[in-house]
KOLKERO-863763 format. One record per residue: residue number from 1; residue in one letter; x, y, z of N, C-alpha, C, O in turn. Coordinates in Angstrom, 3 decimals, padded with zeros to 6 digits. Last residue first. Example, Ala and Ser with C-alpha at 12.3 -4.5 7.8 and 13.67 -1.06 7.14 Angstrom:
<pts>
- 2, s, 012.850, -002.250, 007.080, 013.670, -001.060, 007.140, 012.900, 000.030, 007.870, 013.409, 001.138, 008.039 .
- 1, a, 013.190, -005.690, 007.800, 012.300, -004.500, 007.800, 013.200, -003.300, 007.800, 014.236, -003.319, 008.465 .
</pts>
This chain:
<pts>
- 85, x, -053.683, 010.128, 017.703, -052.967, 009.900, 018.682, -053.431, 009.621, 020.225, -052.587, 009.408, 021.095 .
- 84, x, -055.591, 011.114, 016.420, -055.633, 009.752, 015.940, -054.237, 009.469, 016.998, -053.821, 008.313, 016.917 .
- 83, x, -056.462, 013.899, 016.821, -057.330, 012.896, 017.243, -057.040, 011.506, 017.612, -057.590, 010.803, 018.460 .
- 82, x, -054.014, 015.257, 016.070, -054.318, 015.124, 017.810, -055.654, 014.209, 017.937, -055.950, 013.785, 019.053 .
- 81, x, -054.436, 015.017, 013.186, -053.359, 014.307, 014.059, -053.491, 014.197, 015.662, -053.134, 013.233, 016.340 .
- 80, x, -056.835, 016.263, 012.589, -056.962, 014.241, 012.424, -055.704, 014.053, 013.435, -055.741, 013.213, 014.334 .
- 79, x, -055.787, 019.148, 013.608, -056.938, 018.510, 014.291, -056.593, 016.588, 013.885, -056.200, 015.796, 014.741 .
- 78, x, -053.722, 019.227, 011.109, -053.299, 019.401, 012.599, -054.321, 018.473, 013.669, -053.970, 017.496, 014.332 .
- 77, x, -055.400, 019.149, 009.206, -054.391, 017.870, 009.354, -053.846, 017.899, 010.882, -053.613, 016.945, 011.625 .
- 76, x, -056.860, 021.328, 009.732, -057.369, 020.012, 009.569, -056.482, 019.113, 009.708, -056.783, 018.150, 010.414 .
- 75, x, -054.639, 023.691, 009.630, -055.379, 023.206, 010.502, -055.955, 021.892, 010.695, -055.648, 021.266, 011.710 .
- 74, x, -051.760, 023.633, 008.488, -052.955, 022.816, 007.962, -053.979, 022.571, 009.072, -054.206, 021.422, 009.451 .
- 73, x, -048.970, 025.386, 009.260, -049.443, 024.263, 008.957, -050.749, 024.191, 008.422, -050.804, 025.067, 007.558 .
- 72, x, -046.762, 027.014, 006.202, -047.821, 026.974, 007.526, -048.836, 025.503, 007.986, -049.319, 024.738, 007.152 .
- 71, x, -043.968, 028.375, 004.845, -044.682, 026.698, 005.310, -045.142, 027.555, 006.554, -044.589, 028.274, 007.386 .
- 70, x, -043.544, 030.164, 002.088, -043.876, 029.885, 003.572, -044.526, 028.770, 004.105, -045.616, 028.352, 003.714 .
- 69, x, -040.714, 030.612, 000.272, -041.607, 029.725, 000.773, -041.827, 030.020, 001.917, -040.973, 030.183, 002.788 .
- 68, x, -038.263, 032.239, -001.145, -039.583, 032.369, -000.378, -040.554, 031.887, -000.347, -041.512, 032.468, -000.857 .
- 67, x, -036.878, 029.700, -001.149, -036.384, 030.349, -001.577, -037.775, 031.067, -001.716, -038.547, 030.469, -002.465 .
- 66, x, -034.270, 026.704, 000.317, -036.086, 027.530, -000.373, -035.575, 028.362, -000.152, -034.537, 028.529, 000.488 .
- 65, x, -032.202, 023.955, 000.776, -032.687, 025.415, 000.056, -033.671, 025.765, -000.069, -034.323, 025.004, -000.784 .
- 64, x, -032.998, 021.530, 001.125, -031.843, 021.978, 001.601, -032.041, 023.548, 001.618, -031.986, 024.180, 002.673 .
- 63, x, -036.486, 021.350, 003.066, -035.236, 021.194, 001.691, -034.049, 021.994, 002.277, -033.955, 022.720, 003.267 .
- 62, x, -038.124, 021.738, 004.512, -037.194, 020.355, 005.233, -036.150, 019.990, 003.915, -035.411, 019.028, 003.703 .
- 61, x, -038.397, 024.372, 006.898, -038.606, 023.812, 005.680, -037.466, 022.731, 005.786, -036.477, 022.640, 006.513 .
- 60, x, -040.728, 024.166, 009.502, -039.473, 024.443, 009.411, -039.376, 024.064, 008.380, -040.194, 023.159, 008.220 .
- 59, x, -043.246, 024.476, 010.101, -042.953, 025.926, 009.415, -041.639, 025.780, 009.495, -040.990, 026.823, 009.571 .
- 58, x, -044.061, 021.847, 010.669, -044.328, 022.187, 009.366, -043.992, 023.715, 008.790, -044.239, 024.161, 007.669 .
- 57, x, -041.981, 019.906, 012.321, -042.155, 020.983, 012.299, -042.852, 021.646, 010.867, -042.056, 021.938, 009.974 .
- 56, x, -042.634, 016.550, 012.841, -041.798, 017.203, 011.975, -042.756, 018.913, 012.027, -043.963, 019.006, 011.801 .
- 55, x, -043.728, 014.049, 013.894, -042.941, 015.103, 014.702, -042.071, 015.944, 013.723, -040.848, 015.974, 013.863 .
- 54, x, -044.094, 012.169, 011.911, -044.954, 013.014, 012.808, -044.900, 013.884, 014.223, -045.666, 014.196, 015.135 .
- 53, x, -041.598, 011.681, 011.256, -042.292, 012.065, 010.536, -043.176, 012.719, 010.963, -043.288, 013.881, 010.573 .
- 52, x, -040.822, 008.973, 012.635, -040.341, 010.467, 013.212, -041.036, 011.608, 012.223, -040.866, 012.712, 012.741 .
- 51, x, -041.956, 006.033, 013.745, -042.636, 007.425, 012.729, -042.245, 008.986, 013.422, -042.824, 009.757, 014.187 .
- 50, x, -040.592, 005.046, 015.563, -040.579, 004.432, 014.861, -041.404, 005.502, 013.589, -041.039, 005.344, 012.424 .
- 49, x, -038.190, 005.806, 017.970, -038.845, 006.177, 017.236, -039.530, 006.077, 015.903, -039.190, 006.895, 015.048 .
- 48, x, -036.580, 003.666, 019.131, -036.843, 005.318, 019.563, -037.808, 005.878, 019.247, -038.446, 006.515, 020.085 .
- 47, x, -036.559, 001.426, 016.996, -037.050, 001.574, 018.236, -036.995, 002.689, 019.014, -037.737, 002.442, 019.965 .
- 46, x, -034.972, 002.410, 014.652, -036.764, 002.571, 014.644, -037.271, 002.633, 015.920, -038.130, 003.451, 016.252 .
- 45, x, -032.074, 003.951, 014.471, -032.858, 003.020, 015.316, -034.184, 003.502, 015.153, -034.563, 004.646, 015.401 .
- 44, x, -031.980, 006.145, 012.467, -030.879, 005.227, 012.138, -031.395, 003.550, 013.261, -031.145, 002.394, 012.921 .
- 43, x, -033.801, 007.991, 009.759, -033.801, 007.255, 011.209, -032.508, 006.244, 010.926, -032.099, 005.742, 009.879 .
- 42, x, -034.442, 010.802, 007.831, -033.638, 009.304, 008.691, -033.755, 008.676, 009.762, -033.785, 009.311, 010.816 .
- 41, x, -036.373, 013.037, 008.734, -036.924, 011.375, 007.777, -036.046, 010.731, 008.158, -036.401, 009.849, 008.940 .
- 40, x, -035.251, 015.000, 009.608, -036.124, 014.421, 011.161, -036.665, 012.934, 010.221, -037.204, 011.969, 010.763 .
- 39, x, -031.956, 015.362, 009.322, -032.919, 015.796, 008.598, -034.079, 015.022, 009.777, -033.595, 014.506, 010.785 .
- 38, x, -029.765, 016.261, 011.135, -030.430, 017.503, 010.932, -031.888, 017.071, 010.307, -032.872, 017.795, 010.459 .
- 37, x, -027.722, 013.873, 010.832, -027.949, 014.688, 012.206, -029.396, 015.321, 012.413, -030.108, 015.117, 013.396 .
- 36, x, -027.886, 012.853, 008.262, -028.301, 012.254, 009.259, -028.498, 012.906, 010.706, -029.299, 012.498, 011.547 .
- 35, x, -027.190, 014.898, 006.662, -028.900, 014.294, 006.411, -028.737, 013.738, 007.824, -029.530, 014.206, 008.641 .
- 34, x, -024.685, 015.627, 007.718, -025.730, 016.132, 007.502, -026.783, 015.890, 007.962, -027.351, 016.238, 008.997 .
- 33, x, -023.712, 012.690, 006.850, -023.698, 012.828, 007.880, -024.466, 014.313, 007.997, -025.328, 014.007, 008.821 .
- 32, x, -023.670, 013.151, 003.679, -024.831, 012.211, 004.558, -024.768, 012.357, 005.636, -025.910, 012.216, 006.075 .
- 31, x, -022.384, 014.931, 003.810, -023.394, 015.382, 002.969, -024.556, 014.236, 003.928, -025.627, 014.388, 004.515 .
- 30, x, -019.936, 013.752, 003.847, -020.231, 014.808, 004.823, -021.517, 015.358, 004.603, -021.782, 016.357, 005.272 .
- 29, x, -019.729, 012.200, 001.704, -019.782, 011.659, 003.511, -020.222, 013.042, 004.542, -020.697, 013.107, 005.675 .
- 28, x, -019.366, 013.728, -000.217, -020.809, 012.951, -000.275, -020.768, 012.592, 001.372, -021.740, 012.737, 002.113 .
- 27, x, -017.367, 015.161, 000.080, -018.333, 015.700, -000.051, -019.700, 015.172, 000.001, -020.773, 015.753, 000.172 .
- 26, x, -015.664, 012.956, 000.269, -016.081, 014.270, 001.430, -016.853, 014.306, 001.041, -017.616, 013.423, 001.432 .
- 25, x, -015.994, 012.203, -002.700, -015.959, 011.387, -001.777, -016.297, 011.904, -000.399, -017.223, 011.326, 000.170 .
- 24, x, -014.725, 014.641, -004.026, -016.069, 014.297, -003.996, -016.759, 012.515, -003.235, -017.857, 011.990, -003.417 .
- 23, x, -012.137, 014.692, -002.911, -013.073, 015.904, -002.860, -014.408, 015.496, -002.816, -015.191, 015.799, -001.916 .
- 22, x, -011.343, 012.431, -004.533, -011.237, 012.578, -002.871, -011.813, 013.734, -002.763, -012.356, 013.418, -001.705 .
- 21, x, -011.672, 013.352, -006.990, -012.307, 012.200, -006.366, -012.121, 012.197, -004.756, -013.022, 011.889, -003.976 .
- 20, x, -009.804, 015.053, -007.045, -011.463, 015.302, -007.590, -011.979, 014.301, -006.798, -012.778, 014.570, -005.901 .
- 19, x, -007.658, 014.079, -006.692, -007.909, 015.060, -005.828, -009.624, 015.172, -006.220, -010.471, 015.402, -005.357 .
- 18, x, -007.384, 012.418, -008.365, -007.227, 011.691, -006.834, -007.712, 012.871, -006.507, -008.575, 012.627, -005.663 .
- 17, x, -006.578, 013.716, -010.785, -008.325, 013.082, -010.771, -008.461, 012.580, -009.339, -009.605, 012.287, -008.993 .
- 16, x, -004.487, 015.362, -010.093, -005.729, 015.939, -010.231, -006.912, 014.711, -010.314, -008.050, 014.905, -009.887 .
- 15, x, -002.542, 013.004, -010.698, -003.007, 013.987, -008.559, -004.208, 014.292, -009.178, -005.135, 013.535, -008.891 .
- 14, x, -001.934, 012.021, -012.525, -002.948, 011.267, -011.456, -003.084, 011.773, -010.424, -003.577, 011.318, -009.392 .
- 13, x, -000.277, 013.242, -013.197, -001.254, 013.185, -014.181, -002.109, 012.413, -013.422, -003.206, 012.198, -013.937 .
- 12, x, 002.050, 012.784, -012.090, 001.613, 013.648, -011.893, 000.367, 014.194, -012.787, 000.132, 015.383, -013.001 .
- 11, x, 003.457, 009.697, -010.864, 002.984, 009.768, -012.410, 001.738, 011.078, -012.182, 000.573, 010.691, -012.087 .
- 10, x, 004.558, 009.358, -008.381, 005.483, 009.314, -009.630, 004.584, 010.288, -010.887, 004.977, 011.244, -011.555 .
- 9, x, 002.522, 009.330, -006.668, 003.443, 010.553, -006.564, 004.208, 010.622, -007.790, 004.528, 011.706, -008.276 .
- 8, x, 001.731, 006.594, -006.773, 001.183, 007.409, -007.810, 001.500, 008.792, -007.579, 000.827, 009.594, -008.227 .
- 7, x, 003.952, 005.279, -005.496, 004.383, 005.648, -007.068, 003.272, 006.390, -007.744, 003.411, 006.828, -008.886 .
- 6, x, 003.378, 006.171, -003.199, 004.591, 006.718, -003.809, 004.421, 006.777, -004.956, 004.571, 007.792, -005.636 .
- 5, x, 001.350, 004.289, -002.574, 001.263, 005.509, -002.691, 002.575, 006.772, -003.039, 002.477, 007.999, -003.064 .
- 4, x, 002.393, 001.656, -003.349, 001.460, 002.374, -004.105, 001.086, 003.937, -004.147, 000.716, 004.636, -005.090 .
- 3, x, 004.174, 001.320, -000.875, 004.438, 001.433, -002.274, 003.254, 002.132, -003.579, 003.494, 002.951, -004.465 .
- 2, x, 001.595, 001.105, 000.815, 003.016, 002.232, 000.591, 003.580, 002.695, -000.514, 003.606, 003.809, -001.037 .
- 1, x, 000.833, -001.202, 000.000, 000.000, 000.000, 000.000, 000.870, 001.256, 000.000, 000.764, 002.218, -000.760 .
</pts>
């Protein structure tokens, strides 16, 4: 493995695509670790919580980005949900 990493020091036509690719390798791990802290749909144990979904803030927006959107909730949906609980 050593060896390997020397010699692709040799052949300088192979940093730039190692570097793209290790860039976009982060970028995806850090992208999921993200989703996983912040978003309230992953779940990583069901037994905590098996429908985190219905604990989801409807005036918090749940895309990465918006862009003047107003999320309000839904009275009616609000009311079936405190019934059916």
């Amino acid at each position: 493995l050593i060896l390997q990493l020397f010699s692709l020091s040799c052949v300088f036509q192979l940093l730039p695509l190692a570097g793209v690719v290790s860039f976009a390798a982060v970028g995806a791990l850090s992208f999921s670790v993200y989703s996983l802290f912040s978003k309230s749909d992953v779940i990583i144990n069901k037994g905590v919580n098996p429908e985190p979904w219905e604990t989801v803030d409807p005036t918090k927006p749940q895309k990465l980005l918006t862009i003047h959107q107003k999320w309000k909730p839904i009275e009616e949906l609000e009311d079936v949900r405190k019934l059916t609980k």
